[in-house]
C-alpha positions as CSV (number, residue, x, y, z in Angstrom):
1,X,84.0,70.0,-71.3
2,X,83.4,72.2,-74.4
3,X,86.7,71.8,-76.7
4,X,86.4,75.6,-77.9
5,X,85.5,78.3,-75.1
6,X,85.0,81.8,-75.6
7,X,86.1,84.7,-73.4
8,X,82.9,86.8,-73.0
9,X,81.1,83.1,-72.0
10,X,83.4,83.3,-68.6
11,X,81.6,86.1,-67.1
12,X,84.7,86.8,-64.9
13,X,87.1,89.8,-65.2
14,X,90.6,89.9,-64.3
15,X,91.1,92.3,-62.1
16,X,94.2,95.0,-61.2
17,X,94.8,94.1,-57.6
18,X,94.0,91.8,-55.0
19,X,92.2,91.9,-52.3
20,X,94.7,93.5,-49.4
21,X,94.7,90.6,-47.3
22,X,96.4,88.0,-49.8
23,X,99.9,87.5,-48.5
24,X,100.9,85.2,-51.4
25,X,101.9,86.6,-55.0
26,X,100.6,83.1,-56.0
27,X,97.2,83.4,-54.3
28,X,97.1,87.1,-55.5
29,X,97.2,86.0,-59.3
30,X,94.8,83.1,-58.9
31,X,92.5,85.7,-57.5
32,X,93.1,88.5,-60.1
33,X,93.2,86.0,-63.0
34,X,89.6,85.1,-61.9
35,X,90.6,81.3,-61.0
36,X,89.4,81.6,-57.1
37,X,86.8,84.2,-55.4
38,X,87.6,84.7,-51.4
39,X,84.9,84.0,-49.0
40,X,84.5,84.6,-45.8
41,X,84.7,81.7,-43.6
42,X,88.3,80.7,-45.6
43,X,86.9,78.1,-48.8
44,X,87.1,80.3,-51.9
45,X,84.9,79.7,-54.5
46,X,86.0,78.6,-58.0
47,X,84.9,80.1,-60.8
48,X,84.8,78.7,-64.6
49,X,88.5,79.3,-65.0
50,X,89.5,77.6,-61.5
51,X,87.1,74.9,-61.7
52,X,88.2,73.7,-65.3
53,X,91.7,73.9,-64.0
54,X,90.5,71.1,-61.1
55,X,88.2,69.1,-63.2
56,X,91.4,68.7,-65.5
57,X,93.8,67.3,-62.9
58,X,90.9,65.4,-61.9
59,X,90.4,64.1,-65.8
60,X,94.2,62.6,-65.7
61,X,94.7,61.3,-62.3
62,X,91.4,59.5,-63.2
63,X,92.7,58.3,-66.6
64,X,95.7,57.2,-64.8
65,X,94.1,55.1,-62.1
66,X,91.4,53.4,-64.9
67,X,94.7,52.2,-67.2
68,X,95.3,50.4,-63.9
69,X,92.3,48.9,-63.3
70,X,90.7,51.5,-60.5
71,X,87.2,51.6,-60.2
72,X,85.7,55.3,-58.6
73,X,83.7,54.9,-55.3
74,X,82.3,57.7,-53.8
75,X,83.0,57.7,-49.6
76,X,80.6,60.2,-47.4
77,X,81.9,63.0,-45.9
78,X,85.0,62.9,-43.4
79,X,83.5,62.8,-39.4
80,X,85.1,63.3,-36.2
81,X,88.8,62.2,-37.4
82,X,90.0,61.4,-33.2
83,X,92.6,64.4,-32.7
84,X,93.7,64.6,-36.7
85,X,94.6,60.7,-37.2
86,X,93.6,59.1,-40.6
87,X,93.0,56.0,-40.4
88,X,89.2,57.0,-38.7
89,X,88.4,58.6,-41.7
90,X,87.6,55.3,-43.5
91,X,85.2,54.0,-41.4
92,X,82.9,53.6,-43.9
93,X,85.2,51.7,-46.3
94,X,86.4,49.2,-43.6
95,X,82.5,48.8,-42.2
96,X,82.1,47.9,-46.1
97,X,84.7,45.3,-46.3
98,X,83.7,43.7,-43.5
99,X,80.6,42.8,-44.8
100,X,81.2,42.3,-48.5
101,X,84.7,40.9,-48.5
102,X,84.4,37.0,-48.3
103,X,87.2,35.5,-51.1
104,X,90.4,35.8,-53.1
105,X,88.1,36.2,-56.1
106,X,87.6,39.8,-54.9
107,X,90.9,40.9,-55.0
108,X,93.4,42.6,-56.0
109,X,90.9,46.0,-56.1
110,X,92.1,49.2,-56.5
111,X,89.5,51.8,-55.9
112,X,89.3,55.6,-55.8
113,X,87.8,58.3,-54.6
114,X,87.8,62.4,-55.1
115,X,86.4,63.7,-51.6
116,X,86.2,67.3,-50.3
117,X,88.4,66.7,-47.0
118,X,88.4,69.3,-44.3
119,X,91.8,70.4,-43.2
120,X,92.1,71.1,-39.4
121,X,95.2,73.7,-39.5
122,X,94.8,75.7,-42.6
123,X,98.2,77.2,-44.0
124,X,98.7,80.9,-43.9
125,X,98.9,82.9,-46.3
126,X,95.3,83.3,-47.8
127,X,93.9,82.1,-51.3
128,X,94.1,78.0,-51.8
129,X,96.4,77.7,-49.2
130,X,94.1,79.0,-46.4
131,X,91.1,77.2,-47.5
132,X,89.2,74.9,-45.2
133,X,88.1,72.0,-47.3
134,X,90.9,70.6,-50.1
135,X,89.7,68.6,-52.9
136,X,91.4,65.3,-52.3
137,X,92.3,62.0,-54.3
138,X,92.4,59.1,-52.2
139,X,93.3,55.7,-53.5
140,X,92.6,52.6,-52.0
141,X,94.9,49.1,-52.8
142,X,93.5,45.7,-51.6
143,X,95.4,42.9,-52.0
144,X,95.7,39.3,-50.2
145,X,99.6,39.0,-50.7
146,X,102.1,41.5,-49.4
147,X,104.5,41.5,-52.5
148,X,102.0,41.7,-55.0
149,X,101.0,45.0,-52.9
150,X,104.0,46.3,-52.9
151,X,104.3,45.9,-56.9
152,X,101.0,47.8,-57.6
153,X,101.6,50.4,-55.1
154,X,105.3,50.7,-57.2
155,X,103.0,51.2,-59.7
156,X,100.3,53.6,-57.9
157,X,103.3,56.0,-57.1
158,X,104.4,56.2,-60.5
159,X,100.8,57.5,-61.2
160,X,100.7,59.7,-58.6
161,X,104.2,61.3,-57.9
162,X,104.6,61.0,-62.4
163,X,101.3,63.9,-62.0
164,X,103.5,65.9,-59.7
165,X,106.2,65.9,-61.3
166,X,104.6,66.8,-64.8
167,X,103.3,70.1,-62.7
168,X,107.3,70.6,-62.6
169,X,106.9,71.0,-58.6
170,X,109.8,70.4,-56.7
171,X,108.9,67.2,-54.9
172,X,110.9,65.6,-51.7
173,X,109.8,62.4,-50.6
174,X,110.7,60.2,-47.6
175,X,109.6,57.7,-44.8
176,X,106.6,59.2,-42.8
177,X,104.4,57.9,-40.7
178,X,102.4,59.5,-38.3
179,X,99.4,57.6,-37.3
180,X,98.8,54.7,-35.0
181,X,97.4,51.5,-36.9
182,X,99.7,51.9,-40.1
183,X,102.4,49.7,-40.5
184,X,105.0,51.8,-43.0
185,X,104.2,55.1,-44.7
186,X,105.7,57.5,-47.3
187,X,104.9,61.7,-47.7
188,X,106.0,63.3,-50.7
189,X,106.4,67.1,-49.6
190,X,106.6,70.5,-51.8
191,X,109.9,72.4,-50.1
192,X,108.3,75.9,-48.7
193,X,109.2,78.6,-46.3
194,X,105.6,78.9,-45.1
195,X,105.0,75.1,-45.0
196,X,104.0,73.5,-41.4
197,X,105.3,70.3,-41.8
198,X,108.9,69.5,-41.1
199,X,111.1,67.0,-42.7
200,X,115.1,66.6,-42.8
201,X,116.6,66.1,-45.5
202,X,120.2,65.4,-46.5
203,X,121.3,67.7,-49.3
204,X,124.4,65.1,-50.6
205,X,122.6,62.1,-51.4
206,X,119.0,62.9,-51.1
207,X,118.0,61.2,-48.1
208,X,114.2,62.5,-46.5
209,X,111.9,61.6,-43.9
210,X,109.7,63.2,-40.9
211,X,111.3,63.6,-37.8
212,X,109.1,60.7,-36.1
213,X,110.6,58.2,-38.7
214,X,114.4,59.2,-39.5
215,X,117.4,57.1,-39.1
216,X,120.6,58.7,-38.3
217,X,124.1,57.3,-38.5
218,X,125.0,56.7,-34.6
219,X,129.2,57.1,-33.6
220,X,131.0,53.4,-33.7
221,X,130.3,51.5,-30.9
222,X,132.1,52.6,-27.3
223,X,135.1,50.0,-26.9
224,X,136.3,50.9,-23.3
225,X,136.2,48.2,-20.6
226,X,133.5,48.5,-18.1
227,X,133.6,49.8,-14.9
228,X,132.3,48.9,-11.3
229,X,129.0,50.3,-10.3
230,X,128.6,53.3,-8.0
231,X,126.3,55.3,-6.3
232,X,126.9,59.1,-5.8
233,X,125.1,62.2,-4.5
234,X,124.0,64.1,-6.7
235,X,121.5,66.9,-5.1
236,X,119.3,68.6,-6.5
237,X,119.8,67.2,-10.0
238,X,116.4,66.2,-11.2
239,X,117.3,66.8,-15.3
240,X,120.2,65.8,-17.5
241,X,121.9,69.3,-17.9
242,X,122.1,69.7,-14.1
243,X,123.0,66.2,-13.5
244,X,126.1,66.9,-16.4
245,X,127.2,69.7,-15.2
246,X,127.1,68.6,-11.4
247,X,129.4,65.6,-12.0
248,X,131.2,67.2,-15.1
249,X,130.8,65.1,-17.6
250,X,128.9,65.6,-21.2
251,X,125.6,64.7,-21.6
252,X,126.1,62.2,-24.1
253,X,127.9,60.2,-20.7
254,X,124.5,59.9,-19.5
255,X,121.5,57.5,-19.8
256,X,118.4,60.2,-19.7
257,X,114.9,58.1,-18.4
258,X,111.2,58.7,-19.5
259,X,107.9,56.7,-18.9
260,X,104.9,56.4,-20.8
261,X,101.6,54.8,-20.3
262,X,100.8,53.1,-23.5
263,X,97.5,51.8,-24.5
264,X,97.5,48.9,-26.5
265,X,94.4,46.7,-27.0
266,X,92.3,48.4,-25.0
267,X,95.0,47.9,-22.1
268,X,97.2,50.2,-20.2
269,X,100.8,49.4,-19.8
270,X,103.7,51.0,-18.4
271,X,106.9,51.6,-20.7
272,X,110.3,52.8,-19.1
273,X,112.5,54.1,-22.4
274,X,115.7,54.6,-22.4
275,X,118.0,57.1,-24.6
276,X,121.3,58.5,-24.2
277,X,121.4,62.3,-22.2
278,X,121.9,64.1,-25.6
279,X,119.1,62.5,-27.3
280,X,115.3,63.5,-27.3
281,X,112.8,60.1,-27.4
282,X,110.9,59.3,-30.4
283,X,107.0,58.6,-29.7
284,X,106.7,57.8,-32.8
285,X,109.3,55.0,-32.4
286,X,108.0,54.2,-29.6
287,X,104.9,53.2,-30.6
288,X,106.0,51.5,-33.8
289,X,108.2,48.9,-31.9
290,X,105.8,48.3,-29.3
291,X,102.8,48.7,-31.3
292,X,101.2,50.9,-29.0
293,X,97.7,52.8,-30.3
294,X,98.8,55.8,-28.1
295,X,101.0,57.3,-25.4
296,X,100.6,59.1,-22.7
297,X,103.4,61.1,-20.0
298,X,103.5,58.2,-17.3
299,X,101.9,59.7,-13.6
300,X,104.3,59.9,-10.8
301,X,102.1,57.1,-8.9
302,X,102.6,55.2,-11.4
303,X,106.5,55.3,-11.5
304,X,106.9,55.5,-7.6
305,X,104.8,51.8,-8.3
306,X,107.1,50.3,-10.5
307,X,110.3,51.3,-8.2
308,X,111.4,54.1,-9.8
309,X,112.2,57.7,-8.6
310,X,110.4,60.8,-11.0
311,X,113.9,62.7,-11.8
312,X,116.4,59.7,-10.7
313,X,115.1,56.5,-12.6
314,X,117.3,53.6,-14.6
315,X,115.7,50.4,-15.2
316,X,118.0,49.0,-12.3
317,X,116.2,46.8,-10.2
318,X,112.9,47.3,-11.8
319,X,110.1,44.7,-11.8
320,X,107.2,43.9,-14.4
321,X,108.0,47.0,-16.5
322,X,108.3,47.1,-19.9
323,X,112.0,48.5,-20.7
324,X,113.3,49.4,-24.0
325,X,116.6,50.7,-24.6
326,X,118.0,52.8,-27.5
327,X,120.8,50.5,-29.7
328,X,123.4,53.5,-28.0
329,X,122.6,52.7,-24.5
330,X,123.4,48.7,-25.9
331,X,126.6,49.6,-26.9
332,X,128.3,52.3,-24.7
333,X,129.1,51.7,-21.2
334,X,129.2,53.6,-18.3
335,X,126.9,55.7,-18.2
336,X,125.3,57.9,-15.4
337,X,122.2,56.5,-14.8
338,X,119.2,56.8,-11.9
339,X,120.2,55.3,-8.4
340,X,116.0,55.1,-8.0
341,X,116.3,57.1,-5.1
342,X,116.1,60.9,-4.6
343,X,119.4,62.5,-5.0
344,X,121.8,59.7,-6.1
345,X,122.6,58.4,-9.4
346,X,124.8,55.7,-10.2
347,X,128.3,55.8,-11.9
348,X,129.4,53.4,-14.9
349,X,126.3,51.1,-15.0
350,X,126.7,48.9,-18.5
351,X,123.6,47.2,-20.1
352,X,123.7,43.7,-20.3
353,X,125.5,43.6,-16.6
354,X,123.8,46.0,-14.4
355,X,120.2,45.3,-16.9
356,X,118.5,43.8,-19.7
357,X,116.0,45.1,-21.2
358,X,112.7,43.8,-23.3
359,X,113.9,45.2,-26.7
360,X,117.1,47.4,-28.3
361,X,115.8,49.4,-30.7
362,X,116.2,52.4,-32.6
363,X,114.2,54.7,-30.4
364,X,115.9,57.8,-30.4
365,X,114.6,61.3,-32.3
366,X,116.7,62.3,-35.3
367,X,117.5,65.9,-35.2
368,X,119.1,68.2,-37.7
369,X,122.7,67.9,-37.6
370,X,122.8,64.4,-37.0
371,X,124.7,62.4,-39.4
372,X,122.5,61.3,-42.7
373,X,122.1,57.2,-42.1
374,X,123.0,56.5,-45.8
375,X,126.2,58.9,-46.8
376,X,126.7,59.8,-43.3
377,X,126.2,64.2,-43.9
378,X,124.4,66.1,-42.1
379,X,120.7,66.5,-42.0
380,X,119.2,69.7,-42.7
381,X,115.6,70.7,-41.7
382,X,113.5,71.8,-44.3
383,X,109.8,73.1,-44.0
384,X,107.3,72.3,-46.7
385,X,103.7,71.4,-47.7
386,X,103.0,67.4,-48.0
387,X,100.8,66.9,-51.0
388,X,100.9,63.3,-50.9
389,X,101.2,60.2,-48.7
390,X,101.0,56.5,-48.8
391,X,100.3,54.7,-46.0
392,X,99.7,50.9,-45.1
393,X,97.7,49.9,-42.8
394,X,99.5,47.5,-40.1
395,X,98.2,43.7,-39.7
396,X,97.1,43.7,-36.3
397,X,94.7,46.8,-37.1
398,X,93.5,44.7,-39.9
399,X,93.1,41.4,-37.9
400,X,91.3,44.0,-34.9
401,X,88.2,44.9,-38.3
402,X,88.1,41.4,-38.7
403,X,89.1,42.4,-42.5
404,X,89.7,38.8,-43.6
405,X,89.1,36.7,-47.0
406,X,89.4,32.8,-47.7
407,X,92.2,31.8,-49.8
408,X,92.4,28.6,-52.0
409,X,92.5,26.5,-49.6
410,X,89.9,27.8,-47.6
411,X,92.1,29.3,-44.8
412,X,90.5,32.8,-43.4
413,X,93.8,35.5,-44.1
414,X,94.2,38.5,-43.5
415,X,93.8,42.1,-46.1
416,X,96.6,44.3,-47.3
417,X,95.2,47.6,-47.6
418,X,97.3,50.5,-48.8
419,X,95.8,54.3,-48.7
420,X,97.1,56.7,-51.4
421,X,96.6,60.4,-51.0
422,X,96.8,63.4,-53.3
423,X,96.1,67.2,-52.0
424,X,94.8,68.9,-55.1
425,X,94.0,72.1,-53.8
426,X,97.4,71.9,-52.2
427,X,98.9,71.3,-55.6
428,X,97.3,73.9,-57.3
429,X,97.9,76.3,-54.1
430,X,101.7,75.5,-54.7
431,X,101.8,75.5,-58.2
432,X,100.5,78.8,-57.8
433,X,103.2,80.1,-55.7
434,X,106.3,78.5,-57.6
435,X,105.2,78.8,-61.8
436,X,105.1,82.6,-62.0
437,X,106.8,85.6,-63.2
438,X,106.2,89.4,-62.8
439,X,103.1,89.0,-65.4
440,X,101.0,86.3,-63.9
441,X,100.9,82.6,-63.6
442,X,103.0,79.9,-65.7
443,X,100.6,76.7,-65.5
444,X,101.6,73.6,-67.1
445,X,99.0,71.9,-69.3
446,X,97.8,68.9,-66.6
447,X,96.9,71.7,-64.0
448,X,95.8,74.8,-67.2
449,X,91.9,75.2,-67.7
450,X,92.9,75.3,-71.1
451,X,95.3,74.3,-73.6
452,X,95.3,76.8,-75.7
453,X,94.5,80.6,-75.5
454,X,93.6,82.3,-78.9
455,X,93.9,85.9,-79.1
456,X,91.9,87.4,-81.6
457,X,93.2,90.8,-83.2
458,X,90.3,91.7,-85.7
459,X,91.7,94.4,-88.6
460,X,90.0,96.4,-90.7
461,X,88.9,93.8,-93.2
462,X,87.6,90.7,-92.3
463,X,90.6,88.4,-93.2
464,X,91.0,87.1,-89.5
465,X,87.3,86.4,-88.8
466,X,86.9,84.4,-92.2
467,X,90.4,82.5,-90.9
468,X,89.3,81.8,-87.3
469,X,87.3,79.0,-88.0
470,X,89.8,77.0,-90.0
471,X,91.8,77.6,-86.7
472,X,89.7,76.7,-84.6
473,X,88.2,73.0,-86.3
474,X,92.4,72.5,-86.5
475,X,92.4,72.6,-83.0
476,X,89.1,70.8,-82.1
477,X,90.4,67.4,-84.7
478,X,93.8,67.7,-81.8
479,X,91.3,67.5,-79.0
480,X,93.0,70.2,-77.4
481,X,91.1,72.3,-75.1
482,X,91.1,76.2,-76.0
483,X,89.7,79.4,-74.9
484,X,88.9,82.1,-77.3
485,X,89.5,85.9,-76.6
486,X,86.8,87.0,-78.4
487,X,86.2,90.7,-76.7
488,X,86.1,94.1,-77.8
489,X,89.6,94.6,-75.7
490,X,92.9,96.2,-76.8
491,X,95.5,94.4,-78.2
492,X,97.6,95.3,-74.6
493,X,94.6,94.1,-72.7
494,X,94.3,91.0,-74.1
495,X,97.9,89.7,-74.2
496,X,98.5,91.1,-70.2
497,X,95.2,88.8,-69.7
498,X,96.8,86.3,-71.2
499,X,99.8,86.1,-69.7
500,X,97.9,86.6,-65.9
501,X,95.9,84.0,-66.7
502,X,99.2,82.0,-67.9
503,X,97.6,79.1,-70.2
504,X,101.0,76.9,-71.8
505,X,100.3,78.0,-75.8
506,X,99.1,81.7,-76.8
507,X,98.1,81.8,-80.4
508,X,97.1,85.1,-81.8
509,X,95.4,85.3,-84.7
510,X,95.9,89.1,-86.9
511,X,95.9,90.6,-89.7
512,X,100.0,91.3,-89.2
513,X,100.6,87.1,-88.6
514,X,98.2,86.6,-91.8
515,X,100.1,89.2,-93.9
516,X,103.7,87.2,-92.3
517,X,102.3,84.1,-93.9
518,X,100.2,82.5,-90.9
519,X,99.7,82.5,-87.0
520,X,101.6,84.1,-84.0
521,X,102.8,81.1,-81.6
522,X,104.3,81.8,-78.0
523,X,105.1,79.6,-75.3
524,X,104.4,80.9,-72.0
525,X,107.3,79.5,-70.3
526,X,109.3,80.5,-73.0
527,X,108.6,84.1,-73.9
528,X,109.7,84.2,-77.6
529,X,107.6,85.0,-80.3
530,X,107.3,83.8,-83.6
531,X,104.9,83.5,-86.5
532,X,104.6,79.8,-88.4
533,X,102.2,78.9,-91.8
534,X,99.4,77.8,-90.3
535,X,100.2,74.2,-91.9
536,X,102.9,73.8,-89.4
537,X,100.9,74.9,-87.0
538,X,100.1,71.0,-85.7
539,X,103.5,69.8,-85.6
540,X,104.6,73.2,-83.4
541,X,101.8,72.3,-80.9
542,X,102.4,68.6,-80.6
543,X,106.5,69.6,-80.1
544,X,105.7,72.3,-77.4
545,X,103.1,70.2,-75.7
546,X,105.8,67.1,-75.6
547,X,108.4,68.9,-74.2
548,X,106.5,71.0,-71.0
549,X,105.1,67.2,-70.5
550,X,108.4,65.6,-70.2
């Protein structure tokens, strides 16, 4: 990119008003500023200002990944991604390892690529936010030894989030992970009312994670001495809240049953899971401890088979069926649970005396007002945008591509494979939303088309014109990027554009600020004026520039 830009070489106009449609104050000044053009079918197109703005965010991730040792690849375009999950859209990269990857010679690699992804559920609200195809970063860690994985991907993150964070957006991160075949998985999330994702959160000590991966703190074990086994009537009383209110008791006294047919290795298999009454069960869990590729809402056939009633099962007396039991259904007796007949349940049955099951796990969906695992607060829901994730792939999918290498020794082992993703037109779309004031846009230099913006005030006499170029070869030997307002405008019109257009550092160059001894400098963060000799000119860019990095 050109170091020095002028205005008139833009060919955009900012313009008054957006388009009606734009719900989003943010996606309304990235549209007036002349940084995004709406189209129909939902992917704007970028114009000079917008497309500098991405190329730059582009420039320092990339500068980031090389000081690391990454390498670019370039993957072909995303297919048919089976129902939204991930891991199918790197096909290509795995159908490439498992032909070229023979030895530990090859590795540790860290490649990456910049791919325009389509997004299945665009976000409302028009602009960035509703356009089909994002401009993604996706990073890809190889590795033949888990802990030297887990140090570079320390290291990835601190890439990654560090950019975020430098964009000053207000980043939660936490334990997510949503597709079968990965093995442990992190989002990092931008906190927004519109946002479609949900995460809780714990406001005391910071705790966050999806719903489908969050621990809660579960109530000290149940102490009371068990009691004998009995079977009741209990008409009519086919779900937990009838069944609860029927015998008079509270939910949480009950053990609440639900089947799935899991597929596993091209297998089907039936699962009988087991939470208590006031609990919801987490597929996600589910599949994690099981290692299910997918789940399915067991048939009744298929329950009646196993010898189990739909509406009033327990794992009492069952046969062949793989059980799994929530660690709270371990450690509190007598509980209501399923008689297996139609119309009775049974009183007081206690796990480990009435039935064991195949694993105790941590199977139950955390909610909001459940108690934060780590301080023990509650969890609060939030709503935001996920602009990043990390996400390893799990062994057995690995062993199932046949992604193997030889070691020293000549032993065939196994790949660790990390994924690393970065939304950039998410980013930007956010950015958008949260760095602005009544005037336009507040970027931040990593995510700014620009550097600098000079406005040029030409006088009467020609004092400014003979000073710009001084300026300007100043700025150029700082390697700073900076656009010139070089139009026949009005003072007014040029500093509104400027502040709509909302580049970090406004310089304006007059025939006032040459008469005051130098140059008009203004943060655009900051607001305040002030002119400087153009000799200290440097030093005032280097300490602005420092400080909105840090």
């Amino acid at each position: 990119m050109s170091p020095v830009t002028f205005y008139s070489q833009l060919f955009t106009q900012t313009r008054r008003q957006a388009p009606a449609d734009l719900e989003r104050p943010g996606q309304q000044f990235l549209v007036r500023a002349g940084y995004i053009h709406p189209v129909a079918g939902g992917t704007p197109l970028l114009p000079p200002l917008g497309a500098r703005a991405m190329n730059r965010m582009r420039e320092r991730l990339r500068a980031g990944l090389e000081a690391l040792g990454g390498m670019e690849i370039l993957l072909p375009p995303a297919s048919d991604t089976q129902n939204g999950n991930a891991v199918f859209q790197y096909d290509a990269l795995l159908d490439f390892l498992s032909v070229h990857l023979r030895s530990h010679r090859q590795l540790p690699a860290l490649w990456y690529a910049i791919n325009q992804r389509p997004q299945e559920t665009p976000q409302r609200g028009g602009g960035l936010l509703s356009s089909r195809f994002h401009t993604v970063l996706e990073v890809f860690h190889l590795n033949g030894e888990e802990t030297a994985l887990e140090r570079g991907s320390a290291d990835l993150t601190g890439v990654l989030v560090g950019f975020l964070r430098r964009l000053s957006l207000p980043l939660t991160g936490g334990e997510d992970l949503p597709f079968a075949g990965l093995q442990a998985g992190q989002a990092w999330m931008i906190p927004m009312d519109i946002g479609e994702e949900t995460m809780l959160t714990c406001e005391e000590c910071g705790y966050t994670a999806a719903p489908s991966t969050a621990r809660f703190a579960r109530p000290e074990p149940v102490t009371a001495s068990p009691l004998p086994l009995e079977k009741v009537a209990t008409p009519e009383c086919k779900t937990i809240a009838d069944l609860a209110k029927f015998l008079g008791i509270p939910e949480s006294q009950t053990a609440k049953a639900v089947f799935f047919t899991a597929r596993r290795q091209g297998k089907e298999e039936l699962i009988f899971a087991v939470v208590r009454g006031d609990r919801e069960v987490n597929e996600a869990a589910i599949r994690r401890v099981t290692g299910a590729e997918a789940l399915f809402p067991a048939p009744e056939e298929a329950i009646r088979a196993a010898g189990a009633e739909p509406g009033y099962a327990s794992p009492i007396g069952l046969k062949s069926v793989q059980v799994i039991v929530d660690v709270e259904i371990s450690q509190t007796p007598n509980l209501v649970a399923g008689a297996n007949e139609a119309g009775y349940h049974l009183l007081n049955t206690v796990y480990g005396r009435d039935y064991t099951a195949s694993q105790v796990a941590e199977i139950a969906l955390a909610q909001a007002g459940y108690a934060c695992p780590e301080c023990g607060e509650p969890l609060n829901e939030t709503h935001g945008l996920i602009v990043g994730r990390s996400m390893r792939f799990s062994a057995d999918f690995i062993r199932e591509r046949g992604l193997n290498y030889f070691d020293t020794s000549g032993q065939a082992r196994p790949l660790w494979l990390e994924v690393h993703t970065l939304n950039l037109t998410r980013a930007f779309a956010c950015l958008a939303e949260l760095q602005q004031d009544s005037y336009g846009l507040i970027l931040p230099s990593p995510a700014s088309p620009f550097d600098v913006h000079v406005v040029v005030l030409p006088g009467k006499e020609n004092h400014v014109q003979a000073a710009l170029p001084a300026l300007l070869e100043r700025l150029e030997a700082m390697n700073l990027d900076v656009l010139v307002d070089d139009r026949a405008e009005s003072p007014g019109v040029k500093f509104n554009d400027a502040d709509l257009i909302g580049i970090p550092v406004r310089l304006t160059l007059s025939e006032r600020s040459l008469q005051q001894g130098g140059i008009e400098v203004r943060r655009r963060s900051a607001g305040e004026r002030e002119t400087i000799p153009l000799e200290d000119l440097t030093r005032w860019i280097r300490n602005t520039m420092s400080a909105g990095e840090s």
